[in-house]
N, C-alpha and C positions, 0 to 999 in steps of 0.2 A: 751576347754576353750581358744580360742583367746583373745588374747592379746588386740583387742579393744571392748568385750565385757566384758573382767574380767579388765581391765586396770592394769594386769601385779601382779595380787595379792601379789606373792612371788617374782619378780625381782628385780635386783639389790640385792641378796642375801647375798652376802660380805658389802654393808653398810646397810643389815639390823639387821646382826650379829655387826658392827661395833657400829652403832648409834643407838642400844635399841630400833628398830620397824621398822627403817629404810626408806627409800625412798617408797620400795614398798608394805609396810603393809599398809598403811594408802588408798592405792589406790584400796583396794578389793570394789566389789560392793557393791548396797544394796541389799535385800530382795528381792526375787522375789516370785510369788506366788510359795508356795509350792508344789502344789497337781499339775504341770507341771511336777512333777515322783518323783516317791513312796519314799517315806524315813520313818526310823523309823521303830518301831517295832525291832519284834525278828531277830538277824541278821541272824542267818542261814536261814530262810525264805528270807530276804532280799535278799544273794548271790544267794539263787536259783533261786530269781529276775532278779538279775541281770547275770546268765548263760543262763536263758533263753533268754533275749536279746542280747549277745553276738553270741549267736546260729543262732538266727533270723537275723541278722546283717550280718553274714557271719565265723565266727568263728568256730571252732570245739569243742566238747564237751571235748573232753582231751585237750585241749587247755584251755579255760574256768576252768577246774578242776587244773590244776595245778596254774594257776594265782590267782585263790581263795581258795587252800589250805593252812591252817591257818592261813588267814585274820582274822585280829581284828581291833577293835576302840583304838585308839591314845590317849588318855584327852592328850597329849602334842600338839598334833595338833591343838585338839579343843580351848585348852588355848592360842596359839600362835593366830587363828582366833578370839576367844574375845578379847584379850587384844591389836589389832594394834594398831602401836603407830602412831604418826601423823609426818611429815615433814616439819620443820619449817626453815632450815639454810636458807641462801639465796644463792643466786648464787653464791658469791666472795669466802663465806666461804663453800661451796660445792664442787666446779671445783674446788678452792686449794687444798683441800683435794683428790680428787678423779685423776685429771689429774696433778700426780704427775712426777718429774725427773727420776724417779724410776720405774714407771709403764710407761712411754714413753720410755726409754729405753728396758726395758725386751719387749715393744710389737713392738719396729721396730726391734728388735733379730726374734721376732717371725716371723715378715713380712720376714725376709730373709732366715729364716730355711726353711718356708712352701713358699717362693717364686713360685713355682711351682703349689702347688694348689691354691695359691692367685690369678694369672693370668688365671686359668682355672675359678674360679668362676667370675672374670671380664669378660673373655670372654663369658661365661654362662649367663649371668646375668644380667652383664652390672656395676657389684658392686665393686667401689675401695674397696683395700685391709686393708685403714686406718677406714674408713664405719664398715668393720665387723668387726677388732680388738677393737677398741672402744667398741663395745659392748662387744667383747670377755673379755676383760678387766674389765669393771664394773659389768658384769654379777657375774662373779666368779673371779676374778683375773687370769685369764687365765688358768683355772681349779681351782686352787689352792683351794677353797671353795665352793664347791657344795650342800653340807648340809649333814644332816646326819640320815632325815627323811625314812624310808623305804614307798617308794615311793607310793606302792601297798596298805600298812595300807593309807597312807597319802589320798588316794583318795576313799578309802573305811568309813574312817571314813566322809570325807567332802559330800560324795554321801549319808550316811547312814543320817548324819544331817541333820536337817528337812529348815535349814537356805539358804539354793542357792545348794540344791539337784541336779535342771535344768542342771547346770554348769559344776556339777562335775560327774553326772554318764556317763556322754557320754565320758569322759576323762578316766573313768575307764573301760569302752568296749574298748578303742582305746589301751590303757595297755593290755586287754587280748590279741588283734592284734599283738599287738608285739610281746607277748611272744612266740603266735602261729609261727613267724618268727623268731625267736630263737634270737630276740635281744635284749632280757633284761629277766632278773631270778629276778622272782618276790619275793622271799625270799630272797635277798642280795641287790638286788639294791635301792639306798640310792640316796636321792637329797631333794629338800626345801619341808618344810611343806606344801606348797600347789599344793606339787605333778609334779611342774618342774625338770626338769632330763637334766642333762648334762652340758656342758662347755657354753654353751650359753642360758642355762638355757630355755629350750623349753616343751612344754606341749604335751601330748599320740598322742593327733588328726591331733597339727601341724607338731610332726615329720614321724607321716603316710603321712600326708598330701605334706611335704616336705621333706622328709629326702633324702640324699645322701650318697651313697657307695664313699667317699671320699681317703680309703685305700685299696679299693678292695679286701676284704677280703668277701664281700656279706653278708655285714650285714651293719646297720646303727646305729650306737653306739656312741652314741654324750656325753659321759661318758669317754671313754675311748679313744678314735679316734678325735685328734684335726684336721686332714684332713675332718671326717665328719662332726663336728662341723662348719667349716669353710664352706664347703657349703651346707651345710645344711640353716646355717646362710643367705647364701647369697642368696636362691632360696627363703628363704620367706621374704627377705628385697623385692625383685626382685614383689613380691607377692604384700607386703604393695605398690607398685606405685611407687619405686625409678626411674626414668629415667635415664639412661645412658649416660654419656656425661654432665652432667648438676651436678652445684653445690648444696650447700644444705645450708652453712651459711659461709657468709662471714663478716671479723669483719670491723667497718666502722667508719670514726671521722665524727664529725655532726658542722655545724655552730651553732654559737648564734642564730639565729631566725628560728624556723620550726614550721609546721602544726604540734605538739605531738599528737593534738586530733586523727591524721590520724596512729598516729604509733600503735604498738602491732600486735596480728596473725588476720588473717581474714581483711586483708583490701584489696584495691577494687586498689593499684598503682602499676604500676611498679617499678624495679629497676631504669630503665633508669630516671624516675620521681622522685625519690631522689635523685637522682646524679643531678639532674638541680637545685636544691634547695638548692646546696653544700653541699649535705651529700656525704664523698670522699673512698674510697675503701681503707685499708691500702695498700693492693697489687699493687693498681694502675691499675688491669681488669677489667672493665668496658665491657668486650666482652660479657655479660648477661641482658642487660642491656633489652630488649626485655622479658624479663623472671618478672612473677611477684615477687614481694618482699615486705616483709612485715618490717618495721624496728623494732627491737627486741629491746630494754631497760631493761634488769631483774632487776636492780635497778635504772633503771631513766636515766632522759641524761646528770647526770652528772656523773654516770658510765661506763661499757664495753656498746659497742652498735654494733648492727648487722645487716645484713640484710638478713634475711630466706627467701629461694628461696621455688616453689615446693615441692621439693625432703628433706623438711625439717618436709613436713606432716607425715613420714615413722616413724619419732621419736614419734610425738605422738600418731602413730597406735600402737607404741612398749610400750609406757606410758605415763598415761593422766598427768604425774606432770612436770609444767614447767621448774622446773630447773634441775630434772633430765636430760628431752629434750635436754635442751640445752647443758649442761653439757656433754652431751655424743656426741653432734653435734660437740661443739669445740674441743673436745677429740678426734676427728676426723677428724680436720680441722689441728688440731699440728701436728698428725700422716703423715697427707698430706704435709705437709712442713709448713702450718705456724705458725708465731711467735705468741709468748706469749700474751696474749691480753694486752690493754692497761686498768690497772684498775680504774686509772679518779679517782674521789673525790665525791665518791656516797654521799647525802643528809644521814641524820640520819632516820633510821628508826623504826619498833613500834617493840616494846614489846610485847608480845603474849598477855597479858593485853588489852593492847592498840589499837591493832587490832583487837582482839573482842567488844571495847567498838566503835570502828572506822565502824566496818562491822554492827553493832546493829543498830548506826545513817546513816549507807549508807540505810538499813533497811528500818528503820523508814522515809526516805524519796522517799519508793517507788522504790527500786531498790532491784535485785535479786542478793544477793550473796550466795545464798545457804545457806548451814549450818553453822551457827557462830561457826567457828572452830581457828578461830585466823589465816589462811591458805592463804595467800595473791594469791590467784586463778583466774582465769580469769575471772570471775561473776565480785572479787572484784575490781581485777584489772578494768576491763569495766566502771563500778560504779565510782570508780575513778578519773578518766578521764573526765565521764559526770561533776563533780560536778567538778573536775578542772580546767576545763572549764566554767562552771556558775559561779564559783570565779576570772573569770580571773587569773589563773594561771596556771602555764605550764603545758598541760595536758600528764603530761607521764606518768600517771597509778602506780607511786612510791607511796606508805604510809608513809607521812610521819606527824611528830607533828604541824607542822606549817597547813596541812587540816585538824588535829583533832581536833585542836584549832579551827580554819574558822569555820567547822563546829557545 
């Protein structure tokens, strides 16, 4: 299950035990055709389905057998899979929570404990060390909450269900893999209901795929081993397209008059092209300026505002929801030295009511927001903007009552 094709089902595990569903429940996929592998039915048949793909694949039969001795179905799994909850904070009220004094502190301790394999994965990789902790940090709290799913049921039960089968049985071949390599004991090992395992909270295939002997001990234990976690982490940022040497968000003050219609992700300017338009860098580096960027508003331009370089795609390879992204991008931006953002005098915005009655009439006049979920998402966001713009009004993709009213 890669990260951009589940969009991070179970991450962010610490605020999805925090916040009732969390950031990253709400971001599982839909449906895929079923009959794309076997689900259902008797499950001992099922297992011996799935041993003989493991075999086929490259596995060993006593490898297979012990990963699938007494496997069963979860209904806590499956109850945590129906019942996602949705992600509605906004940015100001997310990043305060999440990129706290307190988890800034504990993760530049960390930065200077593992000093030594931090510079090894930048060198490797090309990955600051602020990059991986950030994630290390919101994934689990830097272990601290890794779940308490047994991993083995967890992917057995989501493979055996007839609802995104595709997803998950190839994650549970990649589980026997391991165990074949004696790095995880499929009867103890514990991580999130949808089968992520470790401090960085990684899935069977990506840590085959990526994993690192980080303590030398010849194994790859992203559970136990914050050296393997750590580059582990950073060979599959390195993976998602991070480039080296290059920023990923920088925070930014804006004039009174700009192109908004131009701002948000996917736009066609450079940096050096905002900056001539007096949008000013707080840092005062401007040396990116050749580099694309896209100017960020998560609540409008009379909130924080930013400008995403590149290397800012890699967050939402990691996950489709915006202000997790960003949220973890700044989180990583503070860890690098800078300062607190500026939080500006954000516009009032909807009520989950509000927003569903808002996303209904963006709707009804012909624009794609997806599912009326109340979820201020990039569809809605986009929609936005167009009509912000045919209202002559500033189009910064913010929701708020004064376009509900317009509209």
């Amino acid at each position: 299950m890669h990260r951009s094709l589940t969009s991070r089902s179970a991450l962010a595990l610490l605020f999805a035990l925090t916040f009732a569903g969390g950031a990253a429940a709400q971001q599982a996929p839909v449906a895929s055709d079923p009959s794309a592998a076997p689900c259902g039915g008797d499950l001992s048949d099922f297992l011996e389905g799935v041993k003989a793909d493991a075999i086929a694949a490259g596995a060993s039969a006593a490898a297979a057998d012990e990963a699938l001795a007494g496997a069963e179905v979860d209904q806590k799994v499956l109850s945590r899979d129906r019942a996602q909850g949705v992600f509605k904070q906004t940015f100001l009220e997310f990043s305060q929570r999440t990129v706290s004094q307190a988890r800034l502190d504990i993760g530049r301790q960390k930065m200077k404990q593992y000093a030594d394999v931090f510079a090894r994965a930048e060198q490797e990789f090309g990955v600051p060390s602020g990059v991986i902790t950030a994630f290390w940090a919101m994934e689990t709290d830097f272990g601290a909450v890794q779940g308490d799913f047994n991993t083995r049921n967890a992917l057995v039960t989501l493979s055996h269900d007839c609802r995104r089968p595709e997803l998950f049985r190839p994650q549970l071949i990649a589980l026997i893999e391991m165990v074949q390599h004696g790095d995880l004991d499929p009867a103890t090992n514990t991580g999130a209901w949808a089968g992520e395992i470790g401090q960085v909270q990684m899935l069977p295939r990506d840590i085959i795929a990526y994993g690192m002997d980080g303590d030398g001990d010849g194994h790859v234990r992203l559970k136990q081993s914050s050296p393997d976690a750590i580059l582990t982490a950073a060979k599959f940022i390195q993976h998602l397209g991070f480039e080296r040497g290059q920023p990923w968000l920088q925070e930014v003050t804006l004039p009174d008059n700009l192109p908004f219609e131009k701002s948000g992700l996917g736009g066609t300017m450079k940096a050096s092209e905002w900056f001539a338009l007096g949008v000013k860098p707080r840092d005062g580096n401007t040396g990116f300026g050749d580099l694309e960027g896209d100017l960020v508003l998560p609540q409008g331009r009379m909130g924080p505002a930013f400008i995403a370089y590149p290397n800012f795609k890699i967050y939402l390879e990691w996950n489709k929801s915006f202000i997790y992204t960003t949220s973890a991008a700044y989180f990583a931006t503070r860890l690098s030295g800078a300062p607190t953002y500026l939080k500006g005098t954000p516009e009032q915005g909807l009520a989950n009511d509000q927003m569903k009655t808002l996303q209904s009439k963006l709707q009804s006049l012909g624009h794609d927001v997806g599912e009326i979920d109340g979820i201020l998402g990039s569809g809605t966001r986009v929609a936005i903007q167009k009509e912000q713009q045919r209202l002559g009004m500033p189009a910064d993709g913010w929701a708020t009552p004064a376009l509900l009213n317009a509209l």
